[in-house]
Steps between C-alpha positions, in 0.01 A plus 500: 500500500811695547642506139914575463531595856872578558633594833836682589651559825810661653749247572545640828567164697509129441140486713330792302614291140326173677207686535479649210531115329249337717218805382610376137455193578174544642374739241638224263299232681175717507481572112565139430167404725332803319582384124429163636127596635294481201674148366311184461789299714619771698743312777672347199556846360622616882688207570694498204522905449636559842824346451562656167372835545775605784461868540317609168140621524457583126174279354682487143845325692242273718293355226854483303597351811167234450601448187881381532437263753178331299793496242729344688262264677417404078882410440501309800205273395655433206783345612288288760350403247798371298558265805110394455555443131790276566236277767251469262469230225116549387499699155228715586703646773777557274272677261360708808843620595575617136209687508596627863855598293305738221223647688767583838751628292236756384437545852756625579540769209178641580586543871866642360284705239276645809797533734653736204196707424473608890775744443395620147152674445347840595206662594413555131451158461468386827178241426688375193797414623326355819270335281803348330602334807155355580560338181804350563421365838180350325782301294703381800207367714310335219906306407503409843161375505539296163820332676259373762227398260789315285553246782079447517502151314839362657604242721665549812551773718682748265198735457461533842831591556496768240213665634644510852865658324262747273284603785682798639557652188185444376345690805776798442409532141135517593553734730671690285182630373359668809860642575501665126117652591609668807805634325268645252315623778790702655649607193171634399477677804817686548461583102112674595676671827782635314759351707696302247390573119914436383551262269646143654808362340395423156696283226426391162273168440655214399425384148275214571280752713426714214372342149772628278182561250407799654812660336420743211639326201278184622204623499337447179586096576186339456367733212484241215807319425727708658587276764561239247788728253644569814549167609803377655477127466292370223339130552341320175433131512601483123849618575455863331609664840777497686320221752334234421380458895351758705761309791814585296361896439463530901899376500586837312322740790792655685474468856347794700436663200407849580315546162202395285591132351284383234496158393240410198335220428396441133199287403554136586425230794810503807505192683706557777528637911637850477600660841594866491685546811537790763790616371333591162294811574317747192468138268212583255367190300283544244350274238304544164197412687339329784445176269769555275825522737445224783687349721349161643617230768343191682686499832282430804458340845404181361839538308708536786505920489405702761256768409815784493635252311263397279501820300515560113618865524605606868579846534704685845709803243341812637283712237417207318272560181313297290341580196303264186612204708361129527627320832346101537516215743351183280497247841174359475189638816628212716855575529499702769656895520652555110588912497513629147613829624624607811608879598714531822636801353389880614326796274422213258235581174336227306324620189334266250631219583337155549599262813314133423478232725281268756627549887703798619493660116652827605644572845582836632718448744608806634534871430327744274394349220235667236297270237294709236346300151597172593363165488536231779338186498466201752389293771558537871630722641663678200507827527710513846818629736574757711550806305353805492375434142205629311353401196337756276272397147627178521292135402490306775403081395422197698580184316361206502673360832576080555201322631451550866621866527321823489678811392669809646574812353712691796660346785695800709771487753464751742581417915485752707286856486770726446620325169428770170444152275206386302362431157222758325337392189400822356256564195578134365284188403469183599331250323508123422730287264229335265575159637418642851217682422330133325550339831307696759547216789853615558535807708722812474539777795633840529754332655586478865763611750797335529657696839347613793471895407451413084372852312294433126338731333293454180362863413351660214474125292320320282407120679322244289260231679767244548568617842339324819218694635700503810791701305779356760662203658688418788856384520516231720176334752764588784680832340188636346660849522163683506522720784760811426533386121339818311350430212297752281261480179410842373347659243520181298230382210345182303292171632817418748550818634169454769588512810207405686618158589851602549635323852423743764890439671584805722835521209254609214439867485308813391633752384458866386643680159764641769666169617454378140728786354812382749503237278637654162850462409525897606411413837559098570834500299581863525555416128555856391886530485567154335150451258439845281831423368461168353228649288195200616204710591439438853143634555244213465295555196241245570477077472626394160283262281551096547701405231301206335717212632524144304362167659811330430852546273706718679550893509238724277669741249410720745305534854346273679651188730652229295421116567786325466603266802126467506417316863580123541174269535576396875744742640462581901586773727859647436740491790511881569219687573246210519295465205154560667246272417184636264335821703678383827821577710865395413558138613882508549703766611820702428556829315537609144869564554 
């Protein structure tokens, strides 16, 4: 590739200067095809870099270039699909263009976010920075993706038409990722030959790119109740704070706030939907424990919510963290997707907190998100998203689900090879709810992969004998997604850990203690510069103990999966996701989100 290739000439005639343009242009034109080579749709990247890239040969302008126009090709769909909007009556396609509204406009800041960061690293932290963007791009194809998988269950011809609008984009984002591994490439090589070692333009990070709690005076935060004296919005159910609604506490949070903003949540039960935006950044919440401080909602599919929409707590402030936290969705098993929690929100921590629920408990939707001493409980497909997310000592239970379904722990979302995405349970357990484990006709998976290239991991664990000797399911009889899925077990103990009757799909995989280590936050995260400085120990110290959970009553004082909402005596499979039947494969389709 021929990187920042400037020519000069002599102006010394109007035929010499026409020269002199048509070797730009062709230099132009030959390291667009050359940043275009490794892509996965490489005459979309040509055909739609050519035009743009007029005389420039610099890989950092061309993928810039890549980016703009997926940009502008975003803003375009969106007002297409205003005019769609206005031609459609059905309310599901109304909810699928609202969700199109959230998860495009976040589209779009990632691909500004990765546009900006082209001009702004070095080759000290060249695979940070890059890594960064990988990140980011992981964000914009997955919200281009759940606009498509909004209009699954409509009427009409709306979905298809959104897919057609998205597709061009959604092959420039992709190939994004290829363009950003040759770069690496290049810039890697001309640092080992010597030939460029300056420093490229370099500016400060925004303040949503850095969690404002790895400044000095925050960095005793979560030592004992510092967090709490230091609290900026107080919330107490019996009116002794300043809030008596966590809702009215997220009010106060200045916009774009480029500093640590702590909201506390005294003892007491929150009914409510709280939605901390993406213009709230650095928001800390924390509780006076996971059973204590909770925050619980009923909104499902079966209500009329979508499952974005359907969340107790959502979450898309950058450096979001969570601490002594209860977050619950009380829809009963056969309501369909009911988020407690869900974290669209990058360099997020969770620390013992508790996220109850039957379908679609916690989703991950996108971004880095780090779980450590937590509790989730469920049904299908409730530990789920996109993000690169990994769990670490936490209790993982699988409630009792409504009759005719069989549980899943992890559903992943993960569609195409390049993507950096996927879910690790590290050094947790997973175990039944008492009700589940007294009823061993119903069946409860691994889980099962919800895209085409889904990546789970359950390492290091502690897996009771609920699980199917087969470990995994399918997603769909005609989408099983078993081929380039990769899906490991390692290093994992107890009865349901045996792998000997595992399915033998080419997506399951053995691996070494090598692979397994690119799997810690150091490596899978790059968790380093964000983690240390929350003070949560992120080095996996081994599966915590099952927390003795009750048979019925609600939450335990402390651990274990609570049984309220307990499952429905006839129920059937939930719209999204299809509810598979006992120990077979989902019988209806569509996607978590």
């Amino acid at each position: 590739m021929v990187v920042g290739v400037v020519y000069t000439h002599v102006n010394s005639g109007d035929s010499e200067a026409e020269e002199g343009k048509k070797d730009q242009i062709k230099e132009s034109r030959k390291a667009v095809k050359s940043i275009c080579q490794p892509t996965q749709y490489r005459e979309t990247c040509e055909k739609n870099l050519m035009p743009v890239a007029k005389n420039d040969t610099d890989p950092k302008d061309l993928i810039k270039a890549g980016f703009d126009f997926a940009m502008q090709h975003i803003h375009e769909t969106v007002k297409q699909s205003k005019l769609l909007q206005e031609a459609e009556k059905d309310p599901r396609t109304a909810s699928a263009f609202k969700v199109c509204k959230n998860v495009l406009r976040r589209a779009l800041k990632d691909l500004q976010r990765s546009f900006d960061r082209m001009t702004d690293f070095d080759f000290e932290d060249l695979d940070d920075r890059l890594f960064d963007l990988k990140v980011w791009l992981s964000s914009a194809s997955k919200g281009q993706n759940t606009c498509c998988d909004a209009f699954e269950k409509t009427t009409g011809e709306a979905g298809e038409k959104m897919k057609e609008l998205l597709r061009i984009s959604k092959e420039l984002t992709i190939n994004g990722f290829q363009m950003i591994d040759e770069l690496t490439r290049v810039l890697k090589d001309m640092q080992i030959q010597g030939t460029n070692t300056r420093k490229l333009l370099q500016v400060p990070l925004p303040p949503d790119q850095t969690p404002a709690w790895v400044k000095p005076e925050w960095k005793d935060l979560l030592k004992g109740d510092c967090a709490k004296t230091k609290a900026h919005a107080i919330v107490a159910a019996d009116g002794s704070g300043k809030f008596k609604t966590v809702g009215e506490a997220i009010k106060s949070i200045p916009p774009d706030n480029p500093d640590v903003y702590i909201i506390y949540v005294k003892t007491g039960v929150y009914a409510e939907n709280v939605l901390i935006g993406p213009n709230m950044p650095n928001v800390v919440l924390v509780g006076d424990g996971p059973t204590a401080s909770k925050i619980t909602g009923s909104r499902s599919e079966k209500c009329g919510y979508n499952t974005l929409q359907s969340a107790t707590v959502g979450v898309e402030g950058f450096n979001f963290l969570a601490k002594d936290m209860g977050f619950e969705n009380t829809a009963p098993a056969d309501a369909g997707p009911a988020v407690a929690l869900r974290i669209a929100a990058d360099k997020s921590v969770v620390i013992n907190c508790r996220m109850d629920g039957f379908q679609d408990t916690l989703f991950a939707q996108v971004y880095r998100q780090f779980y450590r001493d937590c509790i989730v409980s469920g049904t299908i497909d409730f530990v789920f998203g996109g993000g690169i997310a990994i769990f670490q000592n936490c209790q993982i239970y699988a409630r009792k689900p409504a009759v005719g379904q069989a549980n899943m722990i992890l559903a992943q979302n993960r569609e195409f090879k390049d993507d950096i995405s996927g879910i690790v349970l590290d050094s947790c357990s997973l175990g039944p709810q008492p009700d589940l484990a007294a009823d061993p006709v119903i069946q409860s998976f691994l889980g099962r992969p919800w895209k085409p290239f889904s990546r789970m991991i359950v390492m290091n664990s502690q897996i009771e004998g609920f699980i199917n000797a087969s470990g995994w399911d399918i997603w769909l009889p005609n989408q099983p997604n078993t081929q380039d899925s990769y899906i490991v077990e390692y290093n994992n103990k107890g009865p349901g850990a045996d792998v000997s009757k595992r399915v033998t799909w080419p997506s399951i995989k053995k691996i070494a203690g090598d692979e397994a280590n690119t799997y810690t936050t150091t490596a899978f995260l790059k968790g380093d510069t964000w983690i240390p400085a929350t003070g949560v120990p992120c080095t996996a110290s081994g599966p915590p103990s099952l927390s003795a959970a009750p048979a019925g009553g609600g939450a335990p004082a402390s651990g274990g999966a609570p049984a309220s909402g307990g499952a429905p005596a006839s129920g059937g499979a939930p719209a999204s996701g299809g509810a598979p039947a006992s120990g077979g494969s989902p019988a209806s389709g569509g996607s978590p989100a």
